[in-house]
C-alpha positions, 0 to 999 in steps of 0.5 A, spaced: 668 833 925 673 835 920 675 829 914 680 830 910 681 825 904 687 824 901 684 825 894 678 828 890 672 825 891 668 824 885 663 828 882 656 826 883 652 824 877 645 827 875 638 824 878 644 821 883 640 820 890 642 823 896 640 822 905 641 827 909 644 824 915 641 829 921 635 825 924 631 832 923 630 831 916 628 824 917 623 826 921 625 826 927 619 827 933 614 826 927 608 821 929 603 818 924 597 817 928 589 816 929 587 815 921 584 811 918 586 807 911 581 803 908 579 800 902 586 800 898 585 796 892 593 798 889 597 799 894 600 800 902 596 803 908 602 806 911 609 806 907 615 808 911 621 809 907 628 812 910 625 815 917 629 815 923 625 817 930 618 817 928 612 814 931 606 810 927 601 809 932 593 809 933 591 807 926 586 803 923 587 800 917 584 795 911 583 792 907 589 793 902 593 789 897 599 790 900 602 790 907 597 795 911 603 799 915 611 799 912 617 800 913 621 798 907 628 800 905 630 799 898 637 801 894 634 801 886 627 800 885 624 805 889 631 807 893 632 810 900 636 809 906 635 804 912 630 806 917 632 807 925 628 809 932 622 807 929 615 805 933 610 801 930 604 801 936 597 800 938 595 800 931 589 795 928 591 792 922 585 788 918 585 784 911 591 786 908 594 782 903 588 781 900 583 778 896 588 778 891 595 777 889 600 784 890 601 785 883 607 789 887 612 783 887 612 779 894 618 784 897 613 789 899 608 783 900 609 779 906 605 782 912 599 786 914 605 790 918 613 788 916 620 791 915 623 790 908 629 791 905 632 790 899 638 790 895 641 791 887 638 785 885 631 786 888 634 781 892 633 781 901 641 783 903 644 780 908 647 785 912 641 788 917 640 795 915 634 797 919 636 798 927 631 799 932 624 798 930 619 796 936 613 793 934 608 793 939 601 792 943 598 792 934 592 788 933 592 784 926 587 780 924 585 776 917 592 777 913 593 774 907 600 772 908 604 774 915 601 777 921 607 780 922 614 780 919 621 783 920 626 782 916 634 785 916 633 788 923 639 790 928 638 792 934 643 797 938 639 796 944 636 791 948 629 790 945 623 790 949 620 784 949 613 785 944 606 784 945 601 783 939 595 780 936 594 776 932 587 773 929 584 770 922 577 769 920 574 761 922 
């Protein structure tokens, strides 16, 4: 494809972010699988941010203070683009969120697994950057807040139907 403006484009600023738009540098045919992530006392299990085509499979994690396997897409604190062609499977998530406050801010704090995105204003948007993430066949138990949590998701295809489960302490 060739484009052809009908004015100059404005330079780029310093420290200004960039996305690479092919697939192969956003980890296109990557895998996060079979690791185990415990005992995380500041932090995310497994964090994904502005990934396209990579499949997080396998893992065991927990307990964490904040979401145990994330997909999240932020424009000011931490920024990077939406993520696409993402599989979260077979994953076994256990006392996420807990036993104390995130400390982080609620955004990136809301499911043991979830898909996040936010906006200038550190606000959620109200567009649906993300497009095509399949949650399946992931067992959660004992959350300190949502099991599963997607937000700002557009699908480009038709969505499979998703099985996961689901438990908390008695």
């Amino acid at each position: 494809m060739s484009l052809t403006f009908d004015r100059d484009l404005p330079a780029l600023g310093p420290s200004f972010g960039m996305t690479f738009a092919d697939p192969n540098q956003r980890g296109t045919g990557s895998s996060i699988e079979n690791n185990v992530v415990e005992k995380v006392v500041f932090g995310r299990g497994i964090w994904i941010s502005g990934a396209v085509g990579v499949t997080v499979q396998g893992n065991e994690v927990g307990p964490t203070s904040n979401g145990g396997i994330v997909v999240a897409q932020d424009t000011k604190a931490f920024p990077g683009p939406p993520a696409h062609d993402i599989t979260i499977r077979g994953n076994k998530v256990a006392g996420s969120l807990g036993p104390m406050a995130s400390g982080a801010g609620s955004h990136i704090a809301v499911g043991a697994i979830m898909v996040v995105s936010k906006n200038n204003t550190a606000e959620l948007p109200s567009s649906a950057p993300n497009t095509n993430i399949v949650v399946e066949g992931n067992s959660v138990r004992d959350s300190g807040r949502a099991g599963i949590w997607v937000g700002r998701v557009e699908w480009r295809q038709r969505p499979r139907q998703l099985h996961s489960s689901l438990e908390s302490a008695s």
